[in-house]
Every structure is written in structure tokens, then in C-alpha cells.
MDTraj code that builds the backbone (N, CA, C; nanometers):
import mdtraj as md
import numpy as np

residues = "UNK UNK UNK UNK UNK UNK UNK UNK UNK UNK UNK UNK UNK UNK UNK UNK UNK UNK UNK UNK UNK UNK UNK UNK UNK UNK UNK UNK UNK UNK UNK UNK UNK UNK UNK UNK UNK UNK UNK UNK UNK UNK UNK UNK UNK UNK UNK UNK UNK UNK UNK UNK UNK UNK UNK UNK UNK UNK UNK UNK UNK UNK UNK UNK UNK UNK UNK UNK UNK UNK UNK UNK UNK UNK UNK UNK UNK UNK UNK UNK UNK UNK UNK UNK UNK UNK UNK UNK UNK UNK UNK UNK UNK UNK UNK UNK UNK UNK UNK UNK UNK UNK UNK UNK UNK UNK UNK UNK UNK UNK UNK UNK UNK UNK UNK UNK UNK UNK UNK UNK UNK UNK UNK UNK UNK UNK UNK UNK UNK UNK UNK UNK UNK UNK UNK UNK UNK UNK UNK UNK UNK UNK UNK UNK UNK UNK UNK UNK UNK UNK UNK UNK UNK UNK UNK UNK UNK UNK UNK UNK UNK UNK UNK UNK UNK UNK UNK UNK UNK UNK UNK UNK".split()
xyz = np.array([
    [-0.8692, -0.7366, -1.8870],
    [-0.8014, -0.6144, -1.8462],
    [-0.6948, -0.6500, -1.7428],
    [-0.5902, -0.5903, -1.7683],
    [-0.5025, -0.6148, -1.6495],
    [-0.5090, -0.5414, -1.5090],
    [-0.4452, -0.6218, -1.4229],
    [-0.5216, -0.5326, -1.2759],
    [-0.3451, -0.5517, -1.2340],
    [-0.3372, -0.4254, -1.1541],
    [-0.1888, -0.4256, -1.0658],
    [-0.2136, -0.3434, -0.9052],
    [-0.1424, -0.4050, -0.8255],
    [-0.1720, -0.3446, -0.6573],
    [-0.1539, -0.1955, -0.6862],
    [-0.2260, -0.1342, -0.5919],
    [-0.2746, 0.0308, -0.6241],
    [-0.0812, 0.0525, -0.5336],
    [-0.0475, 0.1722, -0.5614],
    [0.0737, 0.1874, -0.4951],
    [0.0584, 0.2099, -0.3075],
    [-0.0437, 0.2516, -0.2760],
    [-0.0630, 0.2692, -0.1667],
    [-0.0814, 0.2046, -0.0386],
    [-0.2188, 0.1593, -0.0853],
    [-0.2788, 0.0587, 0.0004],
    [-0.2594, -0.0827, -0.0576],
    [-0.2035, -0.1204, -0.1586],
    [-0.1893, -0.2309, -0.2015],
    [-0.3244, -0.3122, -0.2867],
    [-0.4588, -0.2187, -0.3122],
    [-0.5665, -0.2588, -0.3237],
    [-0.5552, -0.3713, -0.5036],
    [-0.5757, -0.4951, -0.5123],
    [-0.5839, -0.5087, -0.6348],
    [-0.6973, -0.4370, -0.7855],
    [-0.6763, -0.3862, -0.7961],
    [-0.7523, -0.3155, -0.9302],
    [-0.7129, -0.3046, -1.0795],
    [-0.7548, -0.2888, -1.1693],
    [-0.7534, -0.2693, -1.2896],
    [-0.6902, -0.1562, -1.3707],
    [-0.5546, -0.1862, -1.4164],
    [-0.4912, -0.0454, -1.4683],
    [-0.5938, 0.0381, -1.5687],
    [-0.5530, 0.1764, -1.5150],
    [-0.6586, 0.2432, -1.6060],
    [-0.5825, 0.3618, -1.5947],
    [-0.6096, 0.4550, -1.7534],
    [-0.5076, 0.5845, -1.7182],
    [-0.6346, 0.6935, -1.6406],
    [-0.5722, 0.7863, -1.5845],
    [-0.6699, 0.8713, -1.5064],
    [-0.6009, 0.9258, -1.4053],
    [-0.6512, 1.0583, -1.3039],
    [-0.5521, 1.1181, -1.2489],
    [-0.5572, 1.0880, -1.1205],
    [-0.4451, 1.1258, -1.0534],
    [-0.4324, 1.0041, -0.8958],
    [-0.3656, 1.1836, -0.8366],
    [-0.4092, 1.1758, -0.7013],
    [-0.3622, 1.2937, -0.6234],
    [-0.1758, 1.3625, -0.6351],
    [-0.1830, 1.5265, -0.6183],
    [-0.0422, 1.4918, -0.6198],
    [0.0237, 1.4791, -0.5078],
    [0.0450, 1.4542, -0.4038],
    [0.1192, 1.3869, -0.3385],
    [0.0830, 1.2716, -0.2640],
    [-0.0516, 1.2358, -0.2380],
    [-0.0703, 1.0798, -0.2234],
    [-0.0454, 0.9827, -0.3050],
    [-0.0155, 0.8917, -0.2646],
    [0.0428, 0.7444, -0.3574],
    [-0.0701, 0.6989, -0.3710],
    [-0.1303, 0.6866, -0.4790],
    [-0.2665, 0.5692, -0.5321],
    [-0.2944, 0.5462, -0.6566],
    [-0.2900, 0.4691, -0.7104],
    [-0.3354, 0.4200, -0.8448],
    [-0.4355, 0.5073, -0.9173],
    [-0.4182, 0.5439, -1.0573],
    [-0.5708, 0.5895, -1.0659],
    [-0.6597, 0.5148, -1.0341],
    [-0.6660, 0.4129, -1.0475],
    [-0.7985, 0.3272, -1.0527],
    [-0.8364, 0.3499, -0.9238],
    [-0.7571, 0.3386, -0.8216],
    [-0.7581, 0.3340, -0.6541],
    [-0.8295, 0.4807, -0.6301],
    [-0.7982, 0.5797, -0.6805],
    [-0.8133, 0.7637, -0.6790],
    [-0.9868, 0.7427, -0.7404],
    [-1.0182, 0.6868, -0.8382],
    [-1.1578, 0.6657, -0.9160],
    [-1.2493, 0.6135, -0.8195],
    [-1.2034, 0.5152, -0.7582],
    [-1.2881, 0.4428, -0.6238],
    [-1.2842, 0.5247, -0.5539],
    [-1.2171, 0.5854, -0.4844],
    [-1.2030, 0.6597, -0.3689],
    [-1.2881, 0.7378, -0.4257],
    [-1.3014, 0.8719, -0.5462],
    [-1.3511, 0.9365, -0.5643],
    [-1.5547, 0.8903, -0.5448],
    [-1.5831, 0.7694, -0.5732],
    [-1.7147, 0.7064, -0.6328],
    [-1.7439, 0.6481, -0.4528],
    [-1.6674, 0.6437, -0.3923],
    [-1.6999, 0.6385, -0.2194],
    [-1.7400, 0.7972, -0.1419],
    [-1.6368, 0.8957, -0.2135],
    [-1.6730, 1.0181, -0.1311],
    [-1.8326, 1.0379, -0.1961],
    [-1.8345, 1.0225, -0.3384],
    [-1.9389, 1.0777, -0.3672],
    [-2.0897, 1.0168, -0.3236],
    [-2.0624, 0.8775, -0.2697],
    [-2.1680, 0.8110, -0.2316],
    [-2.1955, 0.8769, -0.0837],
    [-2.0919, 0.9221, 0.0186],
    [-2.1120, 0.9820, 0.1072],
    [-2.1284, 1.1431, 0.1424],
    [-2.1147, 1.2029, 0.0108],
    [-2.2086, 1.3279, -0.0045],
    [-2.3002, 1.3136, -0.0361],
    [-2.3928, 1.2804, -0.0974],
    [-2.4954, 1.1914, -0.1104],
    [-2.6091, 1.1981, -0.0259],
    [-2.5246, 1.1349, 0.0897],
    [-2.6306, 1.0939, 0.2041],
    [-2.5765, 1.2062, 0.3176],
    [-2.6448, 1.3055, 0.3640],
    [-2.5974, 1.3555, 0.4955],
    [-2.6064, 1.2822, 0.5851],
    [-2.6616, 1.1949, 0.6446],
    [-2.6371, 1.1232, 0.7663],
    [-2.5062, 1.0360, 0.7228],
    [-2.4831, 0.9503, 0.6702],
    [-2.3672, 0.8614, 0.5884],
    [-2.2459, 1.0058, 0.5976],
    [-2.2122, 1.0960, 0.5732],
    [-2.1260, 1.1899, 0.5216],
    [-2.1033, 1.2293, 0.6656],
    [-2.1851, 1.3002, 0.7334],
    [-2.2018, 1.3328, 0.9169],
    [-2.1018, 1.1966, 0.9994],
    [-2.1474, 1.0850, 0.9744],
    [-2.0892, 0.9467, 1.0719],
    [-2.0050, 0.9256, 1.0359],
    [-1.9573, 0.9072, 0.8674],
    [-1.8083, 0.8274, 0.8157],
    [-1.7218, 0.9258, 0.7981],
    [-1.7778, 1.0280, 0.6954],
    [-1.6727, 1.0591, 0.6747],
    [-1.5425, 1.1300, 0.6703],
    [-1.5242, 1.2079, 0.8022],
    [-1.3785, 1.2452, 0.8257],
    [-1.3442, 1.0746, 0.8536],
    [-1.3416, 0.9683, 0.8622],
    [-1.3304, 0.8740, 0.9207],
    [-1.2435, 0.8154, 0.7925],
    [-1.3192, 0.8473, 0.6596],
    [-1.3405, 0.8179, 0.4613],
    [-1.1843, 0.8752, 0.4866],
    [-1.1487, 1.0151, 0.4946],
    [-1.0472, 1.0724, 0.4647],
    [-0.9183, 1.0736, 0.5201],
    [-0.9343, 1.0301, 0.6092],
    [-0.8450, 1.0514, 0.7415],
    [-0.7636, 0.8830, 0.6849],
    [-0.8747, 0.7983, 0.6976],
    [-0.7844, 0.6767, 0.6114],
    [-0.7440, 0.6113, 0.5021],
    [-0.7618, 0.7060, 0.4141],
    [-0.7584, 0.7069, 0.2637],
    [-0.6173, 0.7730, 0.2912],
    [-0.5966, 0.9161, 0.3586],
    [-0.4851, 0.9924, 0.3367],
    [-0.3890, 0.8555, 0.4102],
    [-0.3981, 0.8325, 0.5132],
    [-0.2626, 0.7672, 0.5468],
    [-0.2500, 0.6372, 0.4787],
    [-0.3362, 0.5759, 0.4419],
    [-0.2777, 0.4291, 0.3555],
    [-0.2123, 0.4579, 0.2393],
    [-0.2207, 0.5878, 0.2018],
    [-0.1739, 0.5994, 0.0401],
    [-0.0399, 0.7329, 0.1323],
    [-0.0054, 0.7040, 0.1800],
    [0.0935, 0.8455, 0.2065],
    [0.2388, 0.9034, 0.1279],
    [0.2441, 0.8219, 0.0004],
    [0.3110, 0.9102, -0.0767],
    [0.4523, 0.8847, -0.0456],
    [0.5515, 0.9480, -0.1475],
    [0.7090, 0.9822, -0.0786],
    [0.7394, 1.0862, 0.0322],
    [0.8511, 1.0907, 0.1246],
    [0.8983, 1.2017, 0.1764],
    [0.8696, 1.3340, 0.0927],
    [0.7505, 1.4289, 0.1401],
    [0.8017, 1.5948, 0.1047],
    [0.6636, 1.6423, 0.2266],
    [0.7131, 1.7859, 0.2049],
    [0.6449, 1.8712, 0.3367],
    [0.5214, 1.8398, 0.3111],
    [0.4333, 1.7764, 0.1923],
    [0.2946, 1.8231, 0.1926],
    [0.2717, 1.6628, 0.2281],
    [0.3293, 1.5450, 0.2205],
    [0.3337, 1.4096, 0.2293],
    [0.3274, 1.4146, 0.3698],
    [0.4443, 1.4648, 0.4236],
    [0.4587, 1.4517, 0.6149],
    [0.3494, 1.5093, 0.6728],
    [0.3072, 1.6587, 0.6593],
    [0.1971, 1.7039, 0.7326],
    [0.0584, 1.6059, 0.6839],
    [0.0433, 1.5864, 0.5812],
    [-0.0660, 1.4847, 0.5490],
    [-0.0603, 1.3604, 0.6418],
    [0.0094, 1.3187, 0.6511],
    [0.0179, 1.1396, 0.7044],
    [0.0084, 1.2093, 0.8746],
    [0.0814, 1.3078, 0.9112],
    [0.0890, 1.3618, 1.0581],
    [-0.0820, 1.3589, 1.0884],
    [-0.1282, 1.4853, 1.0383],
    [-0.2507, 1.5119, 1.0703],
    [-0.3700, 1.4301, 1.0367],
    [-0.3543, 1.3725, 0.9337],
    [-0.4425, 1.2680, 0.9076],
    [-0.4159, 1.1445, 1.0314],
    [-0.3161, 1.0949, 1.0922],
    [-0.2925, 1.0226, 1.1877],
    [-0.3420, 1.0615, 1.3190],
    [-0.2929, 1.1784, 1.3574],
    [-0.3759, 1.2788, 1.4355],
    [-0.5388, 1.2160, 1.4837],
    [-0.5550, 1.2787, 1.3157],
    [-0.7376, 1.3055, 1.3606],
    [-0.7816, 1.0995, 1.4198],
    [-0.7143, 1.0121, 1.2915],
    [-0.7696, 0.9097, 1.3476],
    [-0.7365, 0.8395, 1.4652],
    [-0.6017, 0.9180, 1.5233],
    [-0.6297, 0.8737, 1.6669],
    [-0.7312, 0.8772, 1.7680],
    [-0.7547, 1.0325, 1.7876],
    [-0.8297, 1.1484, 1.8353],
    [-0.9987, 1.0470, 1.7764],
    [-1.0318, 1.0043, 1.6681],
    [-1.1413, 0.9499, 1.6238],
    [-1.1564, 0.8059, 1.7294],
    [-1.0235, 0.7146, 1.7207],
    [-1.0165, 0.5874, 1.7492],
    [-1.0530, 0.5729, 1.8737],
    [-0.8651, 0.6181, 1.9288],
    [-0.8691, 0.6676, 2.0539],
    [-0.9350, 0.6953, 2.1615],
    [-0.9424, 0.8193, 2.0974],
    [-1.0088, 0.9180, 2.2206],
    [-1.1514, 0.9347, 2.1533],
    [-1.2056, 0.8718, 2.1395],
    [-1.3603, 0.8532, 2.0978],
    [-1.4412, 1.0001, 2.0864],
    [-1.3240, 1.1043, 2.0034],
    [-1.3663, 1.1948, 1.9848],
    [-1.4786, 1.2422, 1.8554],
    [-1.5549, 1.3784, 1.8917],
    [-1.6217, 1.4179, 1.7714],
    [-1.5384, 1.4213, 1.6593],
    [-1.6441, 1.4846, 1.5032],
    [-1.5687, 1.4709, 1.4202],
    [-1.4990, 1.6127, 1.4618],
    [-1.6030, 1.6818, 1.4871],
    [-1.6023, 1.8448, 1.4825],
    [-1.4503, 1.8291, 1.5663],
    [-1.4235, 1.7775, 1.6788],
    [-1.2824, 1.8009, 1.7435],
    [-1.1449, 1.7474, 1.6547],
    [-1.2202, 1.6210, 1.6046],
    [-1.0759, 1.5828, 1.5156],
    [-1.0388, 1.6488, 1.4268],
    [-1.1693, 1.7468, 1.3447],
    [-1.0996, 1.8335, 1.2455],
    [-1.0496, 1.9648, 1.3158],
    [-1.0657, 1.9677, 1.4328],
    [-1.0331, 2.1357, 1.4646],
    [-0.8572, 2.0830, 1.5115],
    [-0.8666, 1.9431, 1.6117],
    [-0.6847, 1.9056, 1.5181],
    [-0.6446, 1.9113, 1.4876],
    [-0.6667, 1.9163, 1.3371],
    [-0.6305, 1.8721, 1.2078],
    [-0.5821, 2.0307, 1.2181],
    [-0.6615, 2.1159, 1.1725],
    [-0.6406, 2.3057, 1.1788],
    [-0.5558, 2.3133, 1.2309],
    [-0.5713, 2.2683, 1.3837],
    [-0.4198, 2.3385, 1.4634],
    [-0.2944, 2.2587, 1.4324],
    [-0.3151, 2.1532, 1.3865],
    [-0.1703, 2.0910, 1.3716],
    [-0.0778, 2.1108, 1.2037],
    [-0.1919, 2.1744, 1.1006],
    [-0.1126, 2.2447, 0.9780],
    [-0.0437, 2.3268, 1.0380],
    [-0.0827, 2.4211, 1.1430],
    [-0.0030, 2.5350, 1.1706],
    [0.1446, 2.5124, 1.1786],
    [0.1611, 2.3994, 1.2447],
    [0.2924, 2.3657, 1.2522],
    [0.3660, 2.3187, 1.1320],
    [0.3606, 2.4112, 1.0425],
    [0.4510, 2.4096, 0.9209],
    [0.6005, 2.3845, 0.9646],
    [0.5656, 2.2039, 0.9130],
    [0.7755, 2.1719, 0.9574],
    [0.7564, 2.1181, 1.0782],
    [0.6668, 2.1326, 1.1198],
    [0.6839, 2.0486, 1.3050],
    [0.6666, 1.9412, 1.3136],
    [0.6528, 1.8464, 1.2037],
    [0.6300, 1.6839, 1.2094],
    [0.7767, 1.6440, 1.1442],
    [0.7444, 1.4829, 1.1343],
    [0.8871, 1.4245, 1.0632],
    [0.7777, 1.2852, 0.9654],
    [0.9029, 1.2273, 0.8743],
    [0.8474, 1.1562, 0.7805],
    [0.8361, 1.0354, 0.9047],
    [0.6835, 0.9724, 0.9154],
    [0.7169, 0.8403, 0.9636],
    [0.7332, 0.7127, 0.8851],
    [0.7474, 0.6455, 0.8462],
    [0.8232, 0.5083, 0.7813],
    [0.6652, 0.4155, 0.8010],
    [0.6189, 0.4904, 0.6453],
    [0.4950, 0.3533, 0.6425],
    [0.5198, 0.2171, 0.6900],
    [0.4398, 0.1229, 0.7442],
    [0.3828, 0.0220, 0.7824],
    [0.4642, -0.0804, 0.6479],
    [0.4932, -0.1932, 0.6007],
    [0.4842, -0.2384, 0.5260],
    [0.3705, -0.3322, 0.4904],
    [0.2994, -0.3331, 0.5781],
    [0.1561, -0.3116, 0.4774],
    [0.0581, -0.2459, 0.5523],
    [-0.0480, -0.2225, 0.4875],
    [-0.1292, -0.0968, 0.5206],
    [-0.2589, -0.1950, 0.6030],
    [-0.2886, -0.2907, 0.6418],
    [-0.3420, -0.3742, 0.6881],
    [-0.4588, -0.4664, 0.5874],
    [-0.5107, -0.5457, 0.6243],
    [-0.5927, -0.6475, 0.5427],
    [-0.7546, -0.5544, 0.5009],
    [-0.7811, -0.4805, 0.5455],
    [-0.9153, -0.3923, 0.4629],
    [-0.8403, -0.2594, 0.3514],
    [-0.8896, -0.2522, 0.2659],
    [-0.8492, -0.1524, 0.1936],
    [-0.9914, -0.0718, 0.1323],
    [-1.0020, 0.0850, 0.0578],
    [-1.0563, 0.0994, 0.0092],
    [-1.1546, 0.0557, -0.0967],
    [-1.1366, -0.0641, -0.1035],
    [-1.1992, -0.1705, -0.1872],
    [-1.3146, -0.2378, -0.0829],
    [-1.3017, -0.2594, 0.0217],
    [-1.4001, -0.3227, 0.1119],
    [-1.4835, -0.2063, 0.1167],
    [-1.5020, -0.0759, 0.1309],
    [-1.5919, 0.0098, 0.1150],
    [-1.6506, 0.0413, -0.0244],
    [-1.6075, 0.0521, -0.0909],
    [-1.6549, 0.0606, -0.2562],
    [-1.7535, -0.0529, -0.2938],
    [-1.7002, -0.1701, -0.2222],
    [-1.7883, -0.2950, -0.2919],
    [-1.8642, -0.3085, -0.1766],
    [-1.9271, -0.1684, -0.0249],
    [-2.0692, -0.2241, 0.0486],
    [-2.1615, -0.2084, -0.0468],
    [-2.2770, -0.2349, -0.0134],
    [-2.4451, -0.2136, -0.0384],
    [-2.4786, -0.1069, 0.0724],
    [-2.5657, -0.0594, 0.0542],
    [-2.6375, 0.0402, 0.0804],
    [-2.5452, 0.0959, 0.2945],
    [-2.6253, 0.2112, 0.2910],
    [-2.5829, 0.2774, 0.4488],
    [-2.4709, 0.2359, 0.5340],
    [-2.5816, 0.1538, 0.5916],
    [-2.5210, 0.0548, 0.7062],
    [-2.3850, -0.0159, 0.7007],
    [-2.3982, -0.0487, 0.5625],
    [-2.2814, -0.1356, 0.5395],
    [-2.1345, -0.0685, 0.5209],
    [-2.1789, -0.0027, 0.4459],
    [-2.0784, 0.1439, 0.4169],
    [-2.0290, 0.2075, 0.5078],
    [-2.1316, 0.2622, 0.5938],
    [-2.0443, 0.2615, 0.8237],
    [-1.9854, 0.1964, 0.8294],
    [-2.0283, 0.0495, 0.8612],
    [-1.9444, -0.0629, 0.8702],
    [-1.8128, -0.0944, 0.8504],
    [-1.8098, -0.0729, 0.7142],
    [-1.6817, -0.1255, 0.6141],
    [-1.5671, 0.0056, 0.7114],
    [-1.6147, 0.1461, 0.6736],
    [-1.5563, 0.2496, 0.7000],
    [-1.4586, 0.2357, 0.8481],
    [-1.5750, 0.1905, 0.9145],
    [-1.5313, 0.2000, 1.0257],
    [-1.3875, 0.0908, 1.0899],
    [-1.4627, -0.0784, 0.9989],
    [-1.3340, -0.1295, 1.0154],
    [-1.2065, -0.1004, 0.9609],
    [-1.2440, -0.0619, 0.8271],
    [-1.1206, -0.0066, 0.7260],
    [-1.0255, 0.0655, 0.8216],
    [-1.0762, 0.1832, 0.8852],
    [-1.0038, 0.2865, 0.9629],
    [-0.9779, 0.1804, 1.0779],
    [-0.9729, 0.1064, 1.1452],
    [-0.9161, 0.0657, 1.3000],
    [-0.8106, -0.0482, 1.1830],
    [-0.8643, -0.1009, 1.1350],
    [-0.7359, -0.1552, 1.0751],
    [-0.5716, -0.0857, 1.0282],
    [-0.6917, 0.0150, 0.9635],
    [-0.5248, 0.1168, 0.8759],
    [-0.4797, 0.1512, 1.0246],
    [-0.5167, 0.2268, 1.1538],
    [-0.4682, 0.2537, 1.2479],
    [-0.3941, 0.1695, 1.3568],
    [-0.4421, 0.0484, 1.3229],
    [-0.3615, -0.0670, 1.3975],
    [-0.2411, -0.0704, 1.2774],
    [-0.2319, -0.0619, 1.1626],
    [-0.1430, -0.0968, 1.0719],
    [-0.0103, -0.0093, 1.1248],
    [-0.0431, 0.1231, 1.1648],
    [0.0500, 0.2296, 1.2274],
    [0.1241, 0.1971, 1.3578],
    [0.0597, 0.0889, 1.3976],
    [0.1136, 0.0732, 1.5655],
    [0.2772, 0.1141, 1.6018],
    [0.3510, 0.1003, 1.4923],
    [0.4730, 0.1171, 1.5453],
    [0.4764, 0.2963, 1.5894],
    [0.4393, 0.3755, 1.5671],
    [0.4426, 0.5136, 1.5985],
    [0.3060, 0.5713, 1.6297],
    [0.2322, 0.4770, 1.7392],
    [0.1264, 0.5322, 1.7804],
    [0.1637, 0.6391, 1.9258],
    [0.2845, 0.6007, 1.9777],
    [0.3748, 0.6694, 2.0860],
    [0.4080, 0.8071, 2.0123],
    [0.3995, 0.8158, 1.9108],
    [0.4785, 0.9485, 1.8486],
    [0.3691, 1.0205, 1.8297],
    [0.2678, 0.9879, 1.7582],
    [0.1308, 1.0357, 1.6892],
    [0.0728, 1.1070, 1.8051],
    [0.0589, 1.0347, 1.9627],
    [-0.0420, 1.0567, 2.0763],
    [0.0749, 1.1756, 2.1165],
    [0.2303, 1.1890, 2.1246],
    [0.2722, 1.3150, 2.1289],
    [0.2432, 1.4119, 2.0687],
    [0.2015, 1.4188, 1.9087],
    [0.1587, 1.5243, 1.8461],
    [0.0555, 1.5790, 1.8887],
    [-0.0390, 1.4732, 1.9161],
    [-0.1795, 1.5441, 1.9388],
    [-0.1741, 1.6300, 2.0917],
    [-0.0527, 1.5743, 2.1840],
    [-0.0764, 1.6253, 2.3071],
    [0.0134, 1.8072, 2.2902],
    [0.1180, 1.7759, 2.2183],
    [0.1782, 1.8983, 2.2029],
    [0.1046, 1.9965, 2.0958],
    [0.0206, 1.9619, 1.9908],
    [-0.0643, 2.0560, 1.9074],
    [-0.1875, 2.1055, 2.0062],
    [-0.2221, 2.0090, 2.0781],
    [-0.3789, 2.0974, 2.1427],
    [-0.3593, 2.1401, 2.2934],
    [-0.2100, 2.1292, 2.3675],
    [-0.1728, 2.1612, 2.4760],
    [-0.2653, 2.1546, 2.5791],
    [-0.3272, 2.2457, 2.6163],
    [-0.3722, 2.2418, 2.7304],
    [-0.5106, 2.2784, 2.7092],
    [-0.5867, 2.2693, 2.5617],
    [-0.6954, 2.2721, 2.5135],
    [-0.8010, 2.1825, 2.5615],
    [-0.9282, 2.2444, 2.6356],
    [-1.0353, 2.0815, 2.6403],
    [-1.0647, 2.0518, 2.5611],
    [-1.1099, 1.9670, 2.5130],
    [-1.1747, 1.8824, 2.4054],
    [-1.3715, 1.8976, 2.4877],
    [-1.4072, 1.8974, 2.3618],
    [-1.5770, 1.9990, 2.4152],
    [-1.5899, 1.8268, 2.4115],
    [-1.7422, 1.8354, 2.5413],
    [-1.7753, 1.7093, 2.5683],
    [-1.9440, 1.6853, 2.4922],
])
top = md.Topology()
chain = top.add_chain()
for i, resn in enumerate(residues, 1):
    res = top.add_residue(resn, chain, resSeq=i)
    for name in ("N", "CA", "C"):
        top.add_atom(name, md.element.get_by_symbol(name[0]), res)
traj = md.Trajectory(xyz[None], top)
């Protein structure tokens, strides 16, 4: 079978026809994995509770698609939350209430200029753990990687989050 880099994350996989998101960039094959990872982490509520806004948040930005409004707010807020995750060693519950307030701003982000590469873990290092633990694991490096991959506009990202939640506490 022939295998070609997923468009996104660059993951090597196996061409296959099948349907890939519409405005994220990913291979089907890449969209099939991804899909066979979420489902392993619905699955498990504890596994689903720990990873995965962690699953989504870096799936959306490694694959972020061309310039359009639903591409920019995606890569924005998805960047967002995994700062707010990385970062600021926040809950999930806070990174998604982020996420909420920063759609609002329909149009208030800009396209940032993917990484030219999305860093050395891809959705493929999670697909191929074994059981729980490993699957945290993978998740967790996957995401500090894709977020180090961003470094050039981590100055821009930590503005969004400060101008979307203003003068909001973050619950402790």
C-alpha cells in the first residue's frame, strides 16, 4: 500500500480514500486515527477527564488548514486553551471556558503562519500507545511538543488569552 505525509502534521500513513474534516488539513488516513484515539478516550472516563481537551486542542493546531474565518478562530482558540493547559497549568474546565469566550470574538484573531514543522511527535505516537498510562503519556508529550512547535507566536497567543478573559480569575 502506498503511504504519503498526512497534510498536516506531516504523520507518515497509508493513502486511503475516506473523509478528513472541513477545514482542518489531515489526511484521511490521519482523520481515521485521530478518530480511533478519540474513541479510545471516550471509552475510558478517567483517560477522556486527563487527556482529552489536551487530544483536541493538539490535533486542531497541527493540522490547521488554509487561511479562512473557521481555520483562524480554530488554530486561535485551540492555541489558547493549550497554552492556558501548558502554561498556566490550568484546569480543563478553565481552558474550555477560554475557548467559549474567545469564539465570541468573531474576527478578533489573525491567520498565524504555521510552524514549518509541526514538531517530532505526531498523532501517530498516540495511536500506536498500549493501554492508559501510555496514552497520557504520549498525549501529553505530543501536546508540549506541538506547543513548543508554535514558539514563534507564543507572545501573540499569551495576548489573546489576556485580552479574551480580561480581568477574569481563573477558579483555583
Amino acid at each position: 500500500m502506498k503511504e504519503s505525509p498526512c497534510i498536516g502534521c506531516g504523520a507518515v500513513l497509508p493513502e486511503i480514500d475516506g473523509p478528513t474534516h472541513r477545514y482542518l488539513g489531515s489526511s484521511p488516513a490521519c482523520w481515521a486515527a485521530y478518530s480511533e484515539v478519540l474513541a479510545r478516550e471516550f471509552a475510558d472516563p478517567a483517560l477522556f477527564q486527563r487527556v482529552h481537551r489536551l487530544t483536541v486542542d493538539t490535533y486542531a493546531v497541527q493540522h490547521p488548514g488554509n487561511p479562512s474565518p473557521q481555520s483562524i478562530q480554530s488554530v486561535a482558540v485551540h492555541l489558547m486553551s493549550l497554552r492556558n493547559l501548558i502554561e498556566g497549568a490550568s484546569s480543563n474546565e478553565w481552558a474550555t471556558k477560554v475557548i467559549r469566550e474567545a469564539v465570541r470574538e468573531k474576527g478578533g484573531f489573525a491567520w498565524l503562519e504555521p510552524p514549518a514543522t509541526m514538531g517530532p511527535i505526531t498523532l501517530l505516537d498516540v495511536w500506536w500507545s498500549k493501554g492508559a498510562a501510555e496514552h497520557e503519556n504520549a498525549v501529553r508529550e505530543w501536546a508540549n511538543s506541538t506547543w513548543t512547535a508554535w514558539a514563534t507566536h507564543h507572545d501573540t497567543i499569551r495576548r489573546w488569552c489576556s485580552s479574551v478573559m480580561g480581568a477574569r480569575k481563573r477558579p483555583r
